[in-house]
PDB file of N, CA, C and O in Angstrom:
ATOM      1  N   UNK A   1      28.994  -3.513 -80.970  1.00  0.00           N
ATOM      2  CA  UNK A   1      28.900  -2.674 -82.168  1.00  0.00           C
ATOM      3  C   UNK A   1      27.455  -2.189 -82.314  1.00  0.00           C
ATOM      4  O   UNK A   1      26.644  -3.065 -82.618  1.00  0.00           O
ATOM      5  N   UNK A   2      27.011  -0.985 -82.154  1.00  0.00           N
ATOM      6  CA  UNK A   2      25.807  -0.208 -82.564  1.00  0.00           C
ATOM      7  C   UNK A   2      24.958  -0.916 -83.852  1.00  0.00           C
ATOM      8  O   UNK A   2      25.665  -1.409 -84.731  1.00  0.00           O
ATOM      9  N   UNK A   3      23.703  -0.986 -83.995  1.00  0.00           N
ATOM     10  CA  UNK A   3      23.411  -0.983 -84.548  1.00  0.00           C
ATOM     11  C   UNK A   3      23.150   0.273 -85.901  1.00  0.00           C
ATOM     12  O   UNK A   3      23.906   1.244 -85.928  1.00  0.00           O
ATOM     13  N   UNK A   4      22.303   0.163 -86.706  1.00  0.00           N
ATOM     14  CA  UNK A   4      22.512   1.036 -87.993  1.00  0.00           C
ATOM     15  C   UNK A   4      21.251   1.859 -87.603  1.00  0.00           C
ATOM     16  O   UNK A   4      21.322   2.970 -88.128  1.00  0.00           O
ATOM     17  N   UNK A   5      20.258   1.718 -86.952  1.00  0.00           N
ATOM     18  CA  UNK A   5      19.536   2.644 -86.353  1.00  0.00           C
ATOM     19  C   UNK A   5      20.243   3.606 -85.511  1.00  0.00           C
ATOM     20  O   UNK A   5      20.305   4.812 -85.747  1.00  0.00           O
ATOM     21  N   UNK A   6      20.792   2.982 -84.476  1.00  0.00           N
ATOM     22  CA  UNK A   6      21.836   3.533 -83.414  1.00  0.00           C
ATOM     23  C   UNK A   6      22.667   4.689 -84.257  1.00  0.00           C
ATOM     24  O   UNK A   6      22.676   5.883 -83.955  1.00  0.00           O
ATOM     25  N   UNK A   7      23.245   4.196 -85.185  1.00  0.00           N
ATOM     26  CA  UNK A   7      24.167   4.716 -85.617  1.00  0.00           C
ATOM     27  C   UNK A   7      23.723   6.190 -86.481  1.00  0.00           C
ATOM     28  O   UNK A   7      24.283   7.278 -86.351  1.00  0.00           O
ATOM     29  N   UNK A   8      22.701   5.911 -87.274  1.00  0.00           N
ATOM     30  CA  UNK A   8      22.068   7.209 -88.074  1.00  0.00           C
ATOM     31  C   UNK A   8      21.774   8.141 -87.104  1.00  0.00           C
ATOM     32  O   UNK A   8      22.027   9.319 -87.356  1.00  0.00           O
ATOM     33  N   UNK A   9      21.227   7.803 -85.904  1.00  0.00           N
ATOM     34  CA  UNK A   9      20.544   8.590 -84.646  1.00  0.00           C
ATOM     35  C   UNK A   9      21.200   9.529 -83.846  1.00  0.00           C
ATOM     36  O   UNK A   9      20.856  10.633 -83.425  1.00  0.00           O
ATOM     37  N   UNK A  10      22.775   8.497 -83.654  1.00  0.00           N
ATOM     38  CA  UNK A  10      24.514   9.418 -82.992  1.00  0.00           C
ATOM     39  C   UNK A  10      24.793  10.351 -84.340  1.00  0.00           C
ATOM     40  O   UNK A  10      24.765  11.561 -84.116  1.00  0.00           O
ATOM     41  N   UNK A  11      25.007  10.026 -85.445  1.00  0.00           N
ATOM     42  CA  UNK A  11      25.032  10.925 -86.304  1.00  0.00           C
ATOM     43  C   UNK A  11      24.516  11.905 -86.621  1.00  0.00           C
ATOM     44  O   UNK A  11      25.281  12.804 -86.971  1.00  0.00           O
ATOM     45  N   UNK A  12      22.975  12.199 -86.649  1.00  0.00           N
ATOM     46  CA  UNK A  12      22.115  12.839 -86.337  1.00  0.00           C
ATOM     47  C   UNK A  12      22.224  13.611 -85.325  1.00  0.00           C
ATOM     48  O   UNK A  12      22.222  14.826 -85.524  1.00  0.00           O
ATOM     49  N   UNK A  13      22.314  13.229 -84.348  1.00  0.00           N
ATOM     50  CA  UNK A  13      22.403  13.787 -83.131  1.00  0.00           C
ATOM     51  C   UNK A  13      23.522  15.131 -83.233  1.00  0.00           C
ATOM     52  O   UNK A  13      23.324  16.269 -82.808  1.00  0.00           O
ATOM     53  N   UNK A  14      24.515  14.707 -83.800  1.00  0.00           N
ATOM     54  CA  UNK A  14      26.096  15.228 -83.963  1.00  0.00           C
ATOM     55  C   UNK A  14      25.556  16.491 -84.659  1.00  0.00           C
ATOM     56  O   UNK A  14      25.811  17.676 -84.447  1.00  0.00           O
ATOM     57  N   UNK A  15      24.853  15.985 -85.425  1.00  0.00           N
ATOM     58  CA  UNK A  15      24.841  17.451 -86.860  1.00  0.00           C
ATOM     59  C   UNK A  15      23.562  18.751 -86.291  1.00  0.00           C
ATOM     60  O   UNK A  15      23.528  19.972 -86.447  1.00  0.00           O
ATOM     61  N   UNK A  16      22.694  17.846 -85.646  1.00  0.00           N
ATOM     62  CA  UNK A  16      21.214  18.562 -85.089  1.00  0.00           C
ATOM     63  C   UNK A  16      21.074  18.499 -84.125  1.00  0.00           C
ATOM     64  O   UNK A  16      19.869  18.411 -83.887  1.00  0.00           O
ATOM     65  N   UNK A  17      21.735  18.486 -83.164  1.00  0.00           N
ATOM     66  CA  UNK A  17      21.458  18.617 -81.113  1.00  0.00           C
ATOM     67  C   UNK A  17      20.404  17.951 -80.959  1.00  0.00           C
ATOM     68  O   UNK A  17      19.522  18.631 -80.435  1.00  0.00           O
ATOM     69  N   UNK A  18      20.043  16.680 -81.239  1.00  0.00           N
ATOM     70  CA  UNK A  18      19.059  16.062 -80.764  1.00  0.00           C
ATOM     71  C   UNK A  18      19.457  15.815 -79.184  1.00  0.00           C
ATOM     72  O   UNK A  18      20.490  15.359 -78.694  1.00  0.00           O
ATOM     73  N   UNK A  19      17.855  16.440 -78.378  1.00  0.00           N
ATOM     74  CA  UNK A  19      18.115  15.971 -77.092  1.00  0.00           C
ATOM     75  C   UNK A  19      18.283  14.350 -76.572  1.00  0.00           C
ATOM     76  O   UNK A  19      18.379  13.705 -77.616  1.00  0.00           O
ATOM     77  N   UNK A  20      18.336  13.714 -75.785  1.00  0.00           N
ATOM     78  CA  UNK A  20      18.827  12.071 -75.801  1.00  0.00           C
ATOM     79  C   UNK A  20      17.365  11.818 -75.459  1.00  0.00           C
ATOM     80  O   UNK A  20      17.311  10.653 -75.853  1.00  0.00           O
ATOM     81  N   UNK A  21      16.299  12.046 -75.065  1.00  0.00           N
ATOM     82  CA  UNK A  21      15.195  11.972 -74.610  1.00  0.00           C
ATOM     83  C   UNK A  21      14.381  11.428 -75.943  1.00  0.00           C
ATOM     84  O   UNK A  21      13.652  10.442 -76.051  1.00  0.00           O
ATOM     85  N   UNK A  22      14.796  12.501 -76.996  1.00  0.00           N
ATOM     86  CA  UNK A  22      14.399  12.502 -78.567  1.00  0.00           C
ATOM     87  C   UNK A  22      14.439  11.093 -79.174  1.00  0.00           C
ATOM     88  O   UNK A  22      13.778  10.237 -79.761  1.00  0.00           O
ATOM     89  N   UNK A  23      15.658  11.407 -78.645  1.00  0.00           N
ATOM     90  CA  UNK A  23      16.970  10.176 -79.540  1.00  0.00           C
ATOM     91  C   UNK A  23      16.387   8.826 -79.374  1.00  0.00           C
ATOM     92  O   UNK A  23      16.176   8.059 -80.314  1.00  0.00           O
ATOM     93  N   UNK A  24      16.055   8.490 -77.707  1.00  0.00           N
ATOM     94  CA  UNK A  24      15.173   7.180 -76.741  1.00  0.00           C
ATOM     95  C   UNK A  24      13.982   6.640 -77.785  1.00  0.00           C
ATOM     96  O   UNK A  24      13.726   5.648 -78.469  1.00  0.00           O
ATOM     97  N   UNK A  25      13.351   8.120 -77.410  1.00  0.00           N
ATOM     98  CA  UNK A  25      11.989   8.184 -77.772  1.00  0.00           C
ATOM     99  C   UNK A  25      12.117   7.629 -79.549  1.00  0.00           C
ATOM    100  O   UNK A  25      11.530   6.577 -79.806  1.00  0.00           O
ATOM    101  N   UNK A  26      12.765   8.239 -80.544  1.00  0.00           N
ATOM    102  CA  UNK A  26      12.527   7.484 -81.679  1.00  0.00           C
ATOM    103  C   UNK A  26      12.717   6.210 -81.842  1.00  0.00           C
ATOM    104  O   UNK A  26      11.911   5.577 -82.522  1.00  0.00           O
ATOM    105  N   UNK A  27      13.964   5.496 -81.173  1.00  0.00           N
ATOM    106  CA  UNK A  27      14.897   3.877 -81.116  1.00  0.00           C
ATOM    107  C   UNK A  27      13.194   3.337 -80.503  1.00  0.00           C
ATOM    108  O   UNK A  27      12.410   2.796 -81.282  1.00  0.00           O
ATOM    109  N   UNK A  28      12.998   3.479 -79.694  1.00  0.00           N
ATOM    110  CA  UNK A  28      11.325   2.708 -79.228  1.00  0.00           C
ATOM    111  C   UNK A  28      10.886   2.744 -80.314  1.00  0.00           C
ATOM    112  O   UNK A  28      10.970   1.750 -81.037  1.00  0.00           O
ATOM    113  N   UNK A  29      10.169   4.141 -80.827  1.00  0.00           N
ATOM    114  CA  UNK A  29       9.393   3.920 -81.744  1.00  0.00           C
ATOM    115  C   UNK A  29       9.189   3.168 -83.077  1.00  0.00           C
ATOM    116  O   UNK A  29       8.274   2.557 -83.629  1.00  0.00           O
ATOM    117  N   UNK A  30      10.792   3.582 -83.398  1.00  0.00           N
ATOM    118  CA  UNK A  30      11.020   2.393 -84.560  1.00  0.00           C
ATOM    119  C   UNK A  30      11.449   0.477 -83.998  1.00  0.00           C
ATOM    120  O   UNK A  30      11.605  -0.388 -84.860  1.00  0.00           O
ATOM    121  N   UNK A  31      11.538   0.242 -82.881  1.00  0.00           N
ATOM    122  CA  UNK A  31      11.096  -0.966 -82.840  1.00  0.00           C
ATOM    123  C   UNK A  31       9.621  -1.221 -82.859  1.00  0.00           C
ATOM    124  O   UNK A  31       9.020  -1.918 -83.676  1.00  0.00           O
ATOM    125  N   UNK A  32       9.041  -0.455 -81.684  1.00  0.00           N
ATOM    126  CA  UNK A  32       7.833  -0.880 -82.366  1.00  0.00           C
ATOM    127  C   UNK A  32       7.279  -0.696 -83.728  1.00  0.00           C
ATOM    128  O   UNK A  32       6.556  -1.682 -83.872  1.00  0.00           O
ATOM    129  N   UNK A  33       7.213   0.042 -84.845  1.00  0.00           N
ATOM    130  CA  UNK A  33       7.023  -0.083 -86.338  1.00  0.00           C
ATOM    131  C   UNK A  33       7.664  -1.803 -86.663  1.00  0.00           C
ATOM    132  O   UNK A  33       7.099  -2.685 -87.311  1.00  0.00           O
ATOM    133  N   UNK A  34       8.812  -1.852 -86.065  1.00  0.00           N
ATOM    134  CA  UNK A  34       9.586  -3.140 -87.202  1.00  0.00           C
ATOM    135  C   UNK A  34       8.473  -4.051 -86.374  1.00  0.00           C
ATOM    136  O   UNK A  34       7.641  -4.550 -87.132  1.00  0.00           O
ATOM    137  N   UNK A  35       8.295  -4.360 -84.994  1.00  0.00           N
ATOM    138  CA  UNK A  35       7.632  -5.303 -84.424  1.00  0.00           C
ATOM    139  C   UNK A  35       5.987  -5.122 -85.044  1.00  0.00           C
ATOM    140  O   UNK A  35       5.213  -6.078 -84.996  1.00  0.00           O
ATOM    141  N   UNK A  36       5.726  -4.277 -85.409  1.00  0.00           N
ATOM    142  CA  UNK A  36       3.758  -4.023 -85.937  1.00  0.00           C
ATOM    143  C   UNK A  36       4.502  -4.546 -87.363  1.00  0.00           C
ATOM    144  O   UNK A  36       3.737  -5.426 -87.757  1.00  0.00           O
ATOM    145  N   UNK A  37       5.772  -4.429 -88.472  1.00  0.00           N
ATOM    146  CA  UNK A  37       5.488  -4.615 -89.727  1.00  0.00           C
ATOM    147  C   UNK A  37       5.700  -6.507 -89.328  1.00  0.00           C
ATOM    148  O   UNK A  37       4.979  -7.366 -89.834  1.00  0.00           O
ATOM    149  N   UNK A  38       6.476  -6.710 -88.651  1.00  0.00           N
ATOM    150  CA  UNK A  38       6.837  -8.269 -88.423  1.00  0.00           C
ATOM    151  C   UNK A  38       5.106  -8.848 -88.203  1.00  0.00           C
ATOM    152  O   UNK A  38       4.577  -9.687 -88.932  1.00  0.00           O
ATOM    153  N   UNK A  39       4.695  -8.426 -87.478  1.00  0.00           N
ATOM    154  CA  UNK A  39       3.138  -9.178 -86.871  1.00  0.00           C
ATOM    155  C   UNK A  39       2.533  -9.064 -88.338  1.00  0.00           C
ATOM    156  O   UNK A  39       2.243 -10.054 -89.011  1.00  0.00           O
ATOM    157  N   UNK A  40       2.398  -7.950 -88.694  1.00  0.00           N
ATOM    158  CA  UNK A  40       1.355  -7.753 -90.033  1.00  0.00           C
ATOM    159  C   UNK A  40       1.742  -8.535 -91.234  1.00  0.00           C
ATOM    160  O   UNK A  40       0.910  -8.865 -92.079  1.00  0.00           O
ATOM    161  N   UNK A  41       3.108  -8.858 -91.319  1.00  0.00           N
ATOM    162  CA  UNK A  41       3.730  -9.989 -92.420  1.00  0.00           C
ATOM    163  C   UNK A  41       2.963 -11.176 -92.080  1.00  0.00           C
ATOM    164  O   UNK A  41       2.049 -11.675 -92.737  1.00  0.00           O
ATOM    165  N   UNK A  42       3.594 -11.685 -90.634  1.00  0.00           N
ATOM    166  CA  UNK A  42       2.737 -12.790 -90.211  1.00  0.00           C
ATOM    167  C   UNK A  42       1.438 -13.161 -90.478  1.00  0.00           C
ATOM    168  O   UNK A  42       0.965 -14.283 -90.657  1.00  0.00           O
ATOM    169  N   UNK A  43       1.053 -12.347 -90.482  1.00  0.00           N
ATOM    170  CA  UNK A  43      -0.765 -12.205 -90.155  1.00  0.00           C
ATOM    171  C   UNK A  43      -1.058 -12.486 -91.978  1.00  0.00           C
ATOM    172  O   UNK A  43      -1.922 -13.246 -92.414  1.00  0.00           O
ATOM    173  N   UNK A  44      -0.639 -12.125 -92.348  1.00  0.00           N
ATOM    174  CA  UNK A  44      -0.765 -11.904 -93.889  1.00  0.00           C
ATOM    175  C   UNK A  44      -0.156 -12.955 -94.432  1.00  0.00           C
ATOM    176  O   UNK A  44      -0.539 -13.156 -95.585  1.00  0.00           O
ATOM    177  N   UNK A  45       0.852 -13.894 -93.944  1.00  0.00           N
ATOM    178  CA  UNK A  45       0.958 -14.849 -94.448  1.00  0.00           C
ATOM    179  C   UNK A  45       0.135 -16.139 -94.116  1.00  0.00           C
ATOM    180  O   UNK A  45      -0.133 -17.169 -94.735  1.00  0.00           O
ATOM    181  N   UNK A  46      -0.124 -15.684 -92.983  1.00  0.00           N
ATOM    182  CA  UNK A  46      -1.631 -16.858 -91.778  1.00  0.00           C
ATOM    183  C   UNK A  46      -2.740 -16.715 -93.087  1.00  0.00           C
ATOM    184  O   UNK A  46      -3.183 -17.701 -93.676  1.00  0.00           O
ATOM    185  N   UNK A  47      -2.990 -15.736 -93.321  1.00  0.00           N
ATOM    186  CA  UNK A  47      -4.075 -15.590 -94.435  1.00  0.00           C
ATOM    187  C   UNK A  47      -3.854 -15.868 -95.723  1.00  0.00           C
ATOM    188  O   UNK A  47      -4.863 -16.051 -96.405  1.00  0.00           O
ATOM    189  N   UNK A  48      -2.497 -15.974 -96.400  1.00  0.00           N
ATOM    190  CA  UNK A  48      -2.772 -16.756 -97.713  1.00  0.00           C
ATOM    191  C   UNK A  48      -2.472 -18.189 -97.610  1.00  0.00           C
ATOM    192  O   UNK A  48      -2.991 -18.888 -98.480  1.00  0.00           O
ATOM    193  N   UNK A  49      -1.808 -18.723 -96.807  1.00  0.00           N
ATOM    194  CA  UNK A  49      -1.686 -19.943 -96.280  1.00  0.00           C
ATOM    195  C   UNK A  49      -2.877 -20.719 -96.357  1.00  0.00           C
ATOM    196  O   UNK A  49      -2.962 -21.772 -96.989  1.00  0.00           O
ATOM    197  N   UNK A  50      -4.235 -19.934 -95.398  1.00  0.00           N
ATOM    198  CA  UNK A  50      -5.280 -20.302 -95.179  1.00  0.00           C
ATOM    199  C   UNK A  50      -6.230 -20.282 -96.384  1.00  0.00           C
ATOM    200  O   UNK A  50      -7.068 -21.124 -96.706  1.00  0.00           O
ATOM    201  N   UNK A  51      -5.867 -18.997 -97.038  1.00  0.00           N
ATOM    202  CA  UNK A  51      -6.827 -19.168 -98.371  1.00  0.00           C
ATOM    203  C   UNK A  51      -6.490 -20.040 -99.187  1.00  0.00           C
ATOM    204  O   UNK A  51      -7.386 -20.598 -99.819  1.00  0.00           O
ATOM    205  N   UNK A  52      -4.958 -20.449 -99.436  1.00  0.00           N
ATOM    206  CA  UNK A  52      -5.023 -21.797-100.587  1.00  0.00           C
ATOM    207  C   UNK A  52      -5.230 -23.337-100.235  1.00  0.00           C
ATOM    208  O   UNK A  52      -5.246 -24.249-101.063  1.00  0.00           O
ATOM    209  N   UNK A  53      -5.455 -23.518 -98.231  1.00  0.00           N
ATOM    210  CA  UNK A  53      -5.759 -24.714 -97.986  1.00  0.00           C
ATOM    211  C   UNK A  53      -7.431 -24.213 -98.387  1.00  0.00           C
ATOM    212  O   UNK A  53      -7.936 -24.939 -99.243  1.00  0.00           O
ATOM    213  N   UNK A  54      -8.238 -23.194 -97.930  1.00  0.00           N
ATOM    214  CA  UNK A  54      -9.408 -23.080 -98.695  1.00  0.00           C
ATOM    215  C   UNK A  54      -9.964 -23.672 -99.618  1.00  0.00           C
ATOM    216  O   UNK A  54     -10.853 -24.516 -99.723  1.00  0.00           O
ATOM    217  N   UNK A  55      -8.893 -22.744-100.707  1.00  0.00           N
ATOM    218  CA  UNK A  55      -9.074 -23.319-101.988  1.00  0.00           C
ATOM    219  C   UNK A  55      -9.042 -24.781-102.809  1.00  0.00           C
ATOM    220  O   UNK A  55      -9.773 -25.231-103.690  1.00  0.00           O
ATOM    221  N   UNK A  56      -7.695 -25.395-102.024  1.00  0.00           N
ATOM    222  CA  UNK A  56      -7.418 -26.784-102.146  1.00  0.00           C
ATOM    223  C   UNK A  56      -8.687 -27.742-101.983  1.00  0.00           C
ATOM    224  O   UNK A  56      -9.034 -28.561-102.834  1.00  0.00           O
ATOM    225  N   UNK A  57      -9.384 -27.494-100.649  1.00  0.00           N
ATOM    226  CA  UNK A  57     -10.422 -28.313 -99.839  1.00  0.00           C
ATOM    227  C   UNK A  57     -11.604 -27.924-100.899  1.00  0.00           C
ATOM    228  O   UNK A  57     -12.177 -28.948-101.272  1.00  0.00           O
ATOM    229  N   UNK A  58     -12.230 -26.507-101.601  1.00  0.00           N
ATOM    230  CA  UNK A  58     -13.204 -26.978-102.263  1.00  0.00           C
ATOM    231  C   UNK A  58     -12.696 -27.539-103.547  1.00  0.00           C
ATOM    232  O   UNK A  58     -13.303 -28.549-103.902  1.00  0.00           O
ATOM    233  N   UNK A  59     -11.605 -27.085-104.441  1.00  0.00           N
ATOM    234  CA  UNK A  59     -11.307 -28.119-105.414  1.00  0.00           C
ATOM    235  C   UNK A  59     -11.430 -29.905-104.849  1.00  0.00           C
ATOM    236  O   UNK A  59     -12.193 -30.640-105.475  1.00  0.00           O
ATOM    237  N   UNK A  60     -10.890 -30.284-104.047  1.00  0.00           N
ATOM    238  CA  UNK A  60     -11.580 -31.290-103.799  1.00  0.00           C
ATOM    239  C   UNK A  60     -12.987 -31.801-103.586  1.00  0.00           C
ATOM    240  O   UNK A  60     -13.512 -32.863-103.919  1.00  0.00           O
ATOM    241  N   UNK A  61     -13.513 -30.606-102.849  1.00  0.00           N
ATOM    242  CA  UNK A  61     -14.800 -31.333-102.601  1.00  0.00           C
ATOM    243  C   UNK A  61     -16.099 -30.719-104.020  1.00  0.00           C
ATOM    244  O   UNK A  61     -17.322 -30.746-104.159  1.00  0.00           O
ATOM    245  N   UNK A  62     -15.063 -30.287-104.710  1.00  0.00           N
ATOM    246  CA  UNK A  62     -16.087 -29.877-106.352  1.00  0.00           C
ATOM    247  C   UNK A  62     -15.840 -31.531-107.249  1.00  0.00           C
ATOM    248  O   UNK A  62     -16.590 -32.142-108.009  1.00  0.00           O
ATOM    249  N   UNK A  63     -14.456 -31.840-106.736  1.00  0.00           N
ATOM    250  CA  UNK A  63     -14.548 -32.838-107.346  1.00  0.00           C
ATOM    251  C   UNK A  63     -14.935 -34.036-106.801  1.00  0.00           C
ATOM    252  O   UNK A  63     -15.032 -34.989-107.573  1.00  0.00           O
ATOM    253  N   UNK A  64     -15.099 -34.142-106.012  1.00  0.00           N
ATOM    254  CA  UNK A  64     -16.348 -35.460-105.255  1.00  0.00           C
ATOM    255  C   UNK A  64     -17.246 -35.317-105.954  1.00  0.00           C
ATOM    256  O   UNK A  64     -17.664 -36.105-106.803  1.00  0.00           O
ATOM    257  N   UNK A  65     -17.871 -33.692-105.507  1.00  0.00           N
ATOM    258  CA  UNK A  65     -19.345 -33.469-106.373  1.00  0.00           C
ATOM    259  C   UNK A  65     -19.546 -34.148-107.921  1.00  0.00           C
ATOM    260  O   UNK A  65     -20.386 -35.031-108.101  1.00  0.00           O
ATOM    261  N   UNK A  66     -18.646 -33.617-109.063  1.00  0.00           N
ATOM    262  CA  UNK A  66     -18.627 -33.945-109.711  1.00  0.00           C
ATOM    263  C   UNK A  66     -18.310 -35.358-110.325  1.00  0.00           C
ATOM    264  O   UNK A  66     -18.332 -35.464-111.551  1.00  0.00           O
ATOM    265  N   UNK A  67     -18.059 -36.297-109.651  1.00  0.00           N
ATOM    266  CA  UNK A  67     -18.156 -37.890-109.840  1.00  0.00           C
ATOM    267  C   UNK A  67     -19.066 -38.100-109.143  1.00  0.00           C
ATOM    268  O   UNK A  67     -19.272 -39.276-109.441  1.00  0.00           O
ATOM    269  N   UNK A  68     -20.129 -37.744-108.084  1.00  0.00           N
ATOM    270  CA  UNK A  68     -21.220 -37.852-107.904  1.00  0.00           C
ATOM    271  C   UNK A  68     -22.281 -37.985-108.637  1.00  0.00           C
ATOM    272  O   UNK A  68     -23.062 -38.925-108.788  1.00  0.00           O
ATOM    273  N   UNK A  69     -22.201 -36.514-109.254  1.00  0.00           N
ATOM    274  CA  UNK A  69     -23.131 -36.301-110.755  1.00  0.00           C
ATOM    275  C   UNK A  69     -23.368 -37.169-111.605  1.00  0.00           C
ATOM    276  O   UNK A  69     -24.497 -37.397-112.040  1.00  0.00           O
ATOM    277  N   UNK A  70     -21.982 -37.965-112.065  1.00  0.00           N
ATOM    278  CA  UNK A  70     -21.809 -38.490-112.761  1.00  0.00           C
ATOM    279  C   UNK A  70     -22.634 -40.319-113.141  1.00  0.00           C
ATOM    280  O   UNK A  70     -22.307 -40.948-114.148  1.00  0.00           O
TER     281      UNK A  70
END
């Protein structure tokens, strides 16, 4: 069973003579978009992940400090 990319593209195709060359050429292109938005999610979740162990580690180490002071 086609996918729903596949499928808008044969449809398309039907109504606007897309050459099949066209047709190739977009199905690539939009995997690669979904594969660059998949990495960039990733990447972006690597980074808030990382900023609240950040954050965690100096709340701790503010609070060492501060029974230090003390």
């Amino acid at each position: 069973m086609p996918d729903l990319m596949t499928e808008k593209l044969i449809r398309l195709n039907q109504t606007k003579q897309l050459s099949p060359k066209l047709i190739r050429n977009l199905r690539e292109r939009g995997i690669e978009i979904l594969l660059f938005l998949a990495a960039l999610s990733s990447v972006a979740t690597m980074a808030a992940i990382i900023f609240f162990l950040l954050r965690e580690i100096s709340g701790i180490f503010q609070g060492i400090l501060i029974r230090l002071e003390k």
